[in-house]
NUSE-713592 format. One line per 10 residues: number of its first residue (from 1); their letters; for each residue y, z, x of C-alpha. Coordinates in steps of 0.2 Angstrom, whole numbers, plus 5000, padded with zeros to 4 digits. Layout:
NUM) A) Y/Z/X; ... $
This chain:
1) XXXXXXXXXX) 5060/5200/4460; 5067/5183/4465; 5060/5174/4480; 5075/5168/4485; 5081/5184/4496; 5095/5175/4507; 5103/5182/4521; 5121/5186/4511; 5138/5189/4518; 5127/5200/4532 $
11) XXXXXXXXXX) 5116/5210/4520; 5103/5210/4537; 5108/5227/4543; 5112/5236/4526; 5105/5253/4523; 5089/5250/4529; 5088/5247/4550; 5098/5242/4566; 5087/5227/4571; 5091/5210/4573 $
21) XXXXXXXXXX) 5079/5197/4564; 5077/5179/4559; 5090/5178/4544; 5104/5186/4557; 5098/5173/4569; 5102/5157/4557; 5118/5164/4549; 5127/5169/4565; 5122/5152/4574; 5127/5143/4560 $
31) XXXXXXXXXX) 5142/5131/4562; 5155/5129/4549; 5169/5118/4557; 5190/5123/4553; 5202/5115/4565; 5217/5109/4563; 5222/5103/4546; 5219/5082/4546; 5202/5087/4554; 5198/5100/4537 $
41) XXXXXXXXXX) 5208/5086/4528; 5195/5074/4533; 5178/5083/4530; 5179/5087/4551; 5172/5067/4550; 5181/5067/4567; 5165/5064/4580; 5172/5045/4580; 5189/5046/4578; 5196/5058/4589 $
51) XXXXXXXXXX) 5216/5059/4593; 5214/5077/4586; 5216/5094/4597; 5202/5100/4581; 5192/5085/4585; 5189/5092/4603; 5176/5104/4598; 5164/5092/4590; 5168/5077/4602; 5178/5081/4618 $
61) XXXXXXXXXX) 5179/5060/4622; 5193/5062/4605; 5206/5070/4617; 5210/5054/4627; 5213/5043/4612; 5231/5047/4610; 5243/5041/4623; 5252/5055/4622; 5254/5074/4625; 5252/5085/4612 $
71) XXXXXXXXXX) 5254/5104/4604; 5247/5112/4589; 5247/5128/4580; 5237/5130/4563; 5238/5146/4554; 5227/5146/4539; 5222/5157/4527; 5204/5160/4518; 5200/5167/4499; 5183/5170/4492 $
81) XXXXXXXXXX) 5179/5174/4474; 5164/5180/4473; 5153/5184/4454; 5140/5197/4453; 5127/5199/4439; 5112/5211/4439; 5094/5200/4439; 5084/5202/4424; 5066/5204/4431; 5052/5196/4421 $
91) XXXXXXXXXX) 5045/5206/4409; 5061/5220/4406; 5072/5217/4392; 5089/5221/4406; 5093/5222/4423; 5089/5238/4432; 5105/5245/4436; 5120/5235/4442; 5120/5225/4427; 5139/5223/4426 $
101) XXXXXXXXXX) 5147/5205/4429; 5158/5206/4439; 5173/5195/4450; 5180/5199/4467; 5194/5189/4477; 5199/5193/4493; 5210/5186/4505; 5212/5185/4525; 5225/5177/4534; 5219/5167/4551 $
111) XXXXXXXXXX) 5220/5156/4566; 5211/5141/4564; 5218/5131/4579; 5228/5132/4594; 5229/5122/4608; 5236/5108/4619; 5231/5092/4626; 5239/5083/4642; 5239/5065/4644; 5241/5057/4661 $
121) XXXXXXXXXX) 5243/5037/4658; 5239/5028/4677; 5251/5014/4672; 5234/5000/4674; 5234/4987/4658; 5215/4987/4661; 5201/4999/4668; 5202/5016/4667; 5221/5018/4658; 5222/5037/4655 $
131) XXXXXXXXXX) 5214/5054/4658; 5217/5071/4647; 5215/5088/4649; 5217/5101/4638; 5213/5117/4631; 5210/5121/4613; 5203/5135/4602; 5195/5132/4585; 5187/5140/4573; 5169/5136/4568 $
141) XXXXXXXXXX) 5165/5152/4555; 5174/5163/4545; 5164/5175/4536; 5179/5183/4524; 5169/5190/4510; 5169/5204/4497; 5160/5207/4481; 5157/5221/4468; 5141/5228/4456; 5142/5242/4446 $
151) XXXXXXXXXX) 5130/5247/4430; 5121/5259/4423; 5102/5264/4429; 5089/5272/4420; 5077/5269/4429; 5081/5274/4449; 5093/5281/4460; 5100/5277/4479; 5098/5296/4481; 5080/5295/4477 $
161) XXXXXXXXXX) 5076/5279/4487; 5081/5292/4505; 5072/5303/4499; 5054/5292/4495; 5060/5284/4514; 5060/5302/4523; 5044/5306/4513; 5032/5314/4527; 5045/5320/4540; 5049/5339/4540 $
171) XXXXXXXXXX) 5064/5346/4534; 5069/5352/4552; 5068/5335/4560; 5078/5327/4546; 5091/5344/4547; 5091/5347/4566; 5083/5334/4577; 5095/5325/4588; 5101/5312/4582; 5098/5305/4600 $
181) XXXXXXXXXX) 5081/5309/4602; 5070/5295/4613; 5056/5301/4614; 5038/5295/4609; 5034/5306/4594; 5036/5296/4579; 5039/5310/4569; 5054/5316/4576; 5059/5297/4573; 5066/5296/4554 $
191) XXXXXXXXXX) 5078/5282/4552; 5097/5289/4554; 5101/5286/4535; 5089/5298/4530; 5095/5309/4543; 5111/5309/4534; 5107/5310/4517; 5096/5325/4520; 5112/5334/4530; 5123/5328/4514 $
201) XXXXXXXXXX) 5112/5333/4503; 5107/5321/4493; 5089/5324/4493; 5081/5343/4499; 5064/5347/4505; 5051/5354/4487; 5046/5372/4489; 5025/5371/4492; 5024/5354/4497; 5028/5350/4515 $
211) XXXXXXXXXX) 5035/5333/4518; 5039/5329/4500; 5058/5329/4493; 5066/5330/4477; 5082/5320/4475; 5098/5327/4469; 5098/5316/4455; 5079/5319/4449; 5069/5334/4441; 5053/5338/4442 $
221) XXXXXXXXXX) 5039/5341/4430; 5026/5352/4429; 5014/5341/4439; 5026/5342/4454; 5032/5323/4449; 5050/5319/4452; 5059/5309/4441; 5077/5302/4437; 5086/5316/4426; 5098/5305/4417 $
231) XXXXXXXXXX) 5105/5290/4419; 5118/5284/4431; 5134/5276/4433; 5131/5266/4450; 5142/5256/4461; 5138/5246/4475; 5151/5235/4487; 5152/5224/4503; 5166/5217/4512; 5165/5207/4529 $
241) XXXXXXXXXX) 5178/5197/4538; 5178/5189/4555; 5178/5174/4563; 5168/5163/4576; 5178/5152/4588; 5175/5139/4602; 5187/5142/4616; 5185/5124/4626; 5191/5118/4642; 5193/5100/4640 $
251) XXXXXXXXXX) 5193/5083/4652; 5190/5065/4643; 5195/5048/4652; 5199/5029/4643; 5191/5015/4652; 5201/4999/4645; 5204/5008/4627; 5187/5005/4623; 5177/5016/4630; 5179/5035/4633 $
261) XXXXXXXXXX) 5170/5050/4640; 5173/5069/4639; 5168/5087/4644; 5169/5101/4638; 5166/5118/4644; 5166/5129/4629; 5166/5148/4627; 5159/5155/4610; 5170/5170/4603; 5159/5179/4588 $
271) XXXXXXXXXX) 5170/5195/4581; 5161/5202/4565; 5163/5217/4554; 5153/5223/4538; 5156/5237/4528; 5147/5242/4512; 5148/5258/4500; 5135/5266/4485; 5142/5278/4472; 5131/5285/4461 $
281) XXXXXXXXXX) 5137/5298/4446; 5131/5306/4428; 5132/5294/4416; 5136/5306/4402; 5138/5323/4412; 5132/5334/4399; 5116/5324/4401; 5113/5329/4420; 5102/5347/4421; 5112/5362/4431 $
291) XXXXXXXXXX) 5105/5363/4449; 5098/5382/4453; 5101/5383/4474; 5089/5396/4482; 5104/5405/4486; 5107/5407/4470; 5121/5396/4468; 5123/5384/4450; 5131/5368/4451; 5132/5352/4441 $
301) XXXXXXXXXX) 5130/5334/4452; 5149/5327/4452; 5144/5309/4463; 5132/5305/4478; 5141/5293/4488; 5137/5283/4505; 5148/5272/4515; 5141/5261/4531; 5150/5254/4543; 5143/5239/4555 $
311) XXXXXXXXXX) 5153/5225/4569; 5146/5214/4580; 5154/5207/4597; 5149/5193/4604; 5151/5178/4619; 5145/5164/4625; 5144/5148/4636; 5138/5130/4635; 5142/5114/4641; 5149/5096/4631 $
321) XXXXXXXXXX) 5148/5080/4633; 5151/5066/4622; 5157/5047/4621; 5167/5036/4610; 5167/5019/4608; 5177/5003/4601; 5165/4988/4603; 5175/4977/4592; 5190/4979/4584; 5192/4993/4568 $
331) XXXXXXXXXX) 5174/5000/4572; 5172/5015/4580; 5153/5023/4587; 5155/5042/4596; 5143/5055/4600; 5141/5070/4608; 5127/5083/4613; 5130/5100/4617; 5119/5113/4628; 5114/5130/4621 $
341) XXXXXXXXXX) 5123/5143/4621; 5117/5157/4627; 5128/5173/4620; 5129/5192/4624; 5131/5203/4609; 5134/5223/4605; 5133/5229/4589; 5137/5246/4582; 5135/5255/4566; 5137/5273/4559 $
351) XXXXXXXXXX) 5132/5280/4541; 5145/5295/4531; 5136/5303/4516; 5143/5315/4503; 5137/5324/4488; 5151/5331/4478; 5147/5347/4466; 5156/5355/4451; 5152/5372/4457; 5146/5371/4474 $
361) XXXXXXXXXX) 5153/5363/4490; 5141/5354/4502; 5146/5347/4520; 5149/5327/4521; 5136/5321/4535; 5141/5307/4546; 5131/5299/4559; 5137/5295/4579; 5143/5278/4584; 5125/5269/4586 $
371) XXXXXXXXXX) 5128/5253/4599; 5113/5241/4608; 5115/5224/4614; 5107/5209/4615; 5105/5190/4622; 5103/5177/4609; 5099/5159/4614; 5107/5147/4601; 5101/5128/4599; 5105/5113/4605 $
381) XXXXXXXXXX) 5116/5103/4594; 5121/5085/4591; 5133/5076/4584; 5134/5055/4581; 5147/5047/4571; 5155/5030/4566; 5173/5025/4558; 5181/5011/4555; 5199/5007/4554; 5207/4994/4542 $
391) XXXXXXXXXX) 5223/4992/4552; 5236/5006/4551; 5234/5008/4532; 5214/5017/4531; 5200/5025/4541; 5184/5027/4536; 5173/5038/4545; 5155/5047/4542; 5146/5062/4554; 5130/5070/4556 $
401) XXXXXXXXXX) 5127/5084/4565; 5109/5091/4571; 5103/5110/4577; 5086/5114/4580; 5086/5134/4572; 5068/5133/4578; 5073/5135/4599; 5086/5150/4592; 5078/5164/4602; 5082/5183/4607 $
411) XXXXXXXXXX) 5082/5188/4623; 5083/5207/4630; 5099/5213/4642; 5086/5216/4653; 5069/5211/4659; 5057/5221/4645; 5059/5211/4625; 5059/5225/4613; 5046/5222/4602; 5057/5220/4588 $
421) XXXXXXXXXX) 5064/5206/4595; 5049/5198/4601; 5044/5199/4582; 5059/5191/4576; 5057/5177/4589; 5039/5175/4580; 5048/5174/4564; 5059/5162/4569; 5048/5149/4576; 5039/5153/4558 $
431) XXXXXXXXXX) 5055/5152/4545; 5067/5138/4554; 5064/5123/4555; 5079/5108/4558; 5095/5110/4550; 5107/5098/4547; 5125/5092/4542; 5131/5078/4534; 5149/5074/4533; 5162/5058/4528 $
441) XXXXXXXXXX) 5181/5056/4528; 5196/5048/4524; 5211/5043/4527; 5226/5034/4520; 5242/5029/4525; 5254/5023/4513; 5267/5023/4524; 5268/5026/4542; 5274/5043/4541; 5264/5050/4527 $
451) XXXXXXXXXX) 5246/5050/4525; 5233/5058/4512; 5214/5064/4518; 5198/5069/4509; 5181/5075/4515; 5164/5080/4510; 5150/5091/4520; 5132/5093/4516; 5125/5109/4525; 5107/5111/4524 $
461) XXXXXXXXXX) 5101/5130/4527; 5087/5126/4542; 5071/5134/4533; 5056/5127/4531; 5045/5143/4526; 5045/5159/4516; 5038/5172/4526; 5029/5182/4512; 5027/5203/4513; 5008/5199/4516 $
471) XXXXXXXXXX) 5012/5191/4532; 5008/5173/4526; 5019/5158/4528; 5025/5146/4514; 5032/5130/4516; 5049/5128/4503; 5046/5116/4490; 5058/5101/4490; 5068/5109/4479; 5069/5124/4487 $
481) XXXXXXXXXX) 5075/5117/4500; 5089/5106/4489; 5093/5125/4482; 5099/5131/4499; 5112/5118/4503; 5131/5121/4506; 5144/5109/4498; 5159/5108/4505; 5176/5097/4497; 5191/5096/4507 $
491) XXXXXXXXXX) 5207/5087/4502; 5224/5084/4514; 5241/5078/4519; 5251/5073/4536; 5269/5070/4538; 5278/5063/4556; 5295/5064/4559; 5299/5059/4575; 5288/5067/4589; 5284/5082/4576 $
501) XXXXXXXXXX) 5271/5084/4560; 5265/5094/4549; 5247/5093/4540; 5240/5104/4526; 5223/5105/4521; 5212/5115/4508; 5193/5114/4507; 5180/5121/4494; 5166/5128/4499; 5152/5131/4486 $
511) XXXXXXXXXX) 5139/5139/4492; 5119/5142/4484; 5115/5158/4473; 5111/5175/4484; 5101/5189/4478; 5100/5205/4486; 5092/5222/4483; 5107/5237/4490; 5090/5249/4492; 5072/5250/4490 $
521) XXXXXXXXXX) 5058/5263/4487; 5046/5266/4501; 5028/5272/4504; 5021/5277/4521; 5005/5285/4530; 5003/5300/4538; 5003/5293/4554; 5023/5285/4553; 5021/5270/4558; 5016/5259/4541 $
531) XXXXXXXXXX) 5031/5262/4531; 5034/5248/4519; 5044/5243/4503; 5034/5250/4488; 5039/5235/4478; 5029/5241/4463; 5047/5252/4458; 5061/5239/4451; 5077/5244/4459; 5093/5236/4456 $
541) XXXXXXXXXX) 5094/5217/4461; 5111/5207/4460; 5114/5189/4460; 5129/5182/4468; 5140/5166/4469; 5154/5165/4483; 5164/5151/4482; 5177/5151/4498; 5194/5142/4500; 5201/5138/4517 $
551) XXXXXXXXX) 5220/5132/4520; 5226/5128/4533; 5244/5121/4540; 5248/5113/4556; 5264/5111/4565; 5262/5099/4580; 5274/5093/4592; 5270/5074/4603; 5278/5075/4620 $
């Protein structure tokens, strides 16, 4: 199995559980600046140069660079392409199942930007010459994402991996225990899943042997072992879309046009929604044994099929300031620091599971609407930045942005911590460390109306150790590290005419190789509470490239 398990396009709650851990804590704080288009045109370098409603969110001294007034509206829209290849494990001649390449593209249309800023000159040639307000939204994540694998499997089955997971319960807890039971007997506790694909049918309970179940897709030999009957077609899918916005209040001032401050108070909007399917059939139906019911009934497996639905709401508060300043003429020093923000989120989830038969009809089982909530402490962040301006023709400008993942913490709606989230907040302090962006733009003006823009990003991931299934920690090597970075390129174009513009931007977004596992075999002990991945069974692994493009146009108006 590759080491490299990265939290992927929100793999964190997928099949397995409902609990919040380290790898959702980095990729949901994890900032990915849109804006306006000349800000994506330039890299969102833009902590120094302000002038910009989508400069406001990184540095909210920008707003009061401009002497004038201004309106913008950016609609954008978002692509990902994403390959997907089965993982050869050392040692096997082929991947275990899903070992199909396959390419996905999907598309999303958004709102990047919208806001407007408000500029109050005093009519003083020296001291404190202007004052803004304003009151922008940007976007600082998208998570527009889908991807395919399909292949043939040998070896295992999703059907079988619920049924090593509800190993130990009884048949009338998986069939007919609540699916709301609190209670403190953890074997009335099996995960919903299970639940589901027992009512589905995808797995029953073994005649004799209590606590022991046969998959719909196995047989069983004469030693009582159960073991795939043929091979299988298999298809596994996620898609996720969304978006993450800062909605900011806005107030900057310029003392004698060198020297400006700003505040922002800034609300966090999160609104993410993953769904993911598994399809399983007979590779060669003829292959597949007839199924004897104890009711007497024959049937022949058609397809075992599983669909999960998750979202997750969130908002939050935190406070901005930041400075910019022109000590001489053409160079230009900002920074800006930003509080955490302290966000409240609800998620929910439910399961659907159906086993189709040529000869037999079975019930679909789906789960209720699961929901909990949550507080999650994000980091502090801080941005510096310097351009430089070769009169009206050019503008250099290069960023860097710092987040401490390590001070990302969960906290309880309440006054008790769940133990889960205690253990994830252990996790954290363990995996993160400091994370990091690099960033640098250009601009261009050939004439006084037109302008051309190019950017680059440098995202580092923010971890520093592997936690290993044996509890240990690891640091990453130096290259592991480089391994994990995002690369982003963006390229761009303004036109004034008048008191109006238009800009239009696209940026590239490369991200690292992902691996995932869709499901898992499990072993337990008879007392429920050591279940664990039995990692000695090979069950399908996928790597994944996403590359994601934004666009983005902005119509603005100067008054």
């Amino acid at each position: 199995m590759k080491r490299i398990l990265t939290f992927i396009l929100g793999t964190a709650v997928t099949v397995a559980a409902a609990a919040q851990d380290w790898q959702d804590a980095r990729f949901f704080t994890e900032n990915n600046y849109i804006g306006t288009a000349r800000t994506l045109g330039m890299g969102n370098a833009v902590t120094a140069i302000g002038g910009d409603p989508g400069s406001v969110s990184i540095n909210p001294a920008g707003s009061s660079v401009a002497s004038y007034s201004q309106f913008v509206i950016s609609p954008g829209f978002t692509l990902s392409t994403t390959g997907v290849k089965g993982v050869v494990e050392q040692g096997s001649t082929g991947a275990v199942g899903l070992g199909d390449a396959v390419r996905t593209n999907y598309g999303r249309f958004s709102l990047p930007s919208v806001g407007a800023i408000f500029t109050m000159n005093s009519g003083r040639r020296s001291g404190w010459k202007r004052t803004s307000f304003g009151f922008v939204l940007n976007s600082t994540n998208n998570y527009t994402g889908r991807f395919n694998a399909s292949g043939v499997n040998a070896d295992n089955s999703y059907a079988a991996s619920l049924a090593s997971s509800a190993e130990g319960y009884s048949e009338t807890v998986l069939g007919s225990e609540s699916w709301w039971y609190d209670g403190g007997d953890l074997a009335r506790m099996p995960k919903w899943v299970d639940m589901m694909g027992y009512r589905a049918g995808m797995f029953n309970g073994i005649p004799g042997d209590p606590g022991r179940f046969q998959a719909v897709t196995e047989v069983r030999d004469a030693a009582g072992n159960c073991w795939l009957a043929a091979p299988l077609y298999q298809k596994y899918g996620q898609q996720t879309y969304g978006n993450k916005y800062d909605v900011v209040f806005n107030f900057s001032a310029d003392y004698d046009d060198k020297f400006y401050i700003g505040a922002n108070l800034g609300l966090t909007s999160l609104s993410y929604s993953m769904s993911e399917f598994f399809y399983e059939a007979p590779d060669n139906p003829d292959d597949f044994p007839v199924i004897e019911y104890t009711d007497g009934t024959r049937a022949a497996l058609s397809s075992v099929q599983m669909k999960h639905n998750y979202t997750l709401r969130g908002t939050g508060v935190y406070a901005k300031l930041g400075f910019l300043w022109r000590p001489v003429a053409g160079l230009r020093l900002g920074g800006a620091v930003q509080t955490p923000t302290l966000v409240n989120y609800t998620a929910r989830q439910a399961f659907s599971g159906e086993v189709i038969m040529t000869g037999k009809s079975l019930v679909p089982s789906t789960t209720p609407e699961d929901s909990w909530s949550f507080r999650m402490q994000e980091p502090w962040r801080f941005n510096m930045g310097v351009a430089y301006s070769f009169g009206n023709v050019a503008v250099i400008s290069a960023d860097y942005e710092l987040a401490s993942y390590r001070s990302i913490h969960y906290r309880s709606v309440d006054s008790s911590l769940p133990q889960y989230l205690a253990d994830a907040n252990a996790d954290i302090r363990d995996a993160l460390g400091m994370a990091h962006q690099a960033r640098v733009g250009v601009e261009i003006k050939p004439t006084a109306a037109f302008s051309l823009r190019a950017g680059y990003n440098l995202i580092t991931y923010g971890q520093k150790n592997w936690l290993e299934a044996d509890w240990t920690v690891t640091p990453l090597t130096a290259s592991e590290k480089v391994s994990l970075w995002k690369h982003t390129v963006s390229v761009g174009a303004g036109y004034s005419f008048g008191s109006f513009f238009l800009d239009a931007a696209a940026r590239f977004r490369m991200a690292p190789k992902e691996y995932m596992m869709p499901y898992h075999y499990y072993g337990y002990d008879s007392s429920f509470t050591n279940k664990y991945i039995d990692w000695s069974v090979l069950t399908p692994e996928v790597e994944i490239r996403p590359n994601v493009v934004d666009i983005v146009l902005t119509a603005g108006w100067r008054f």
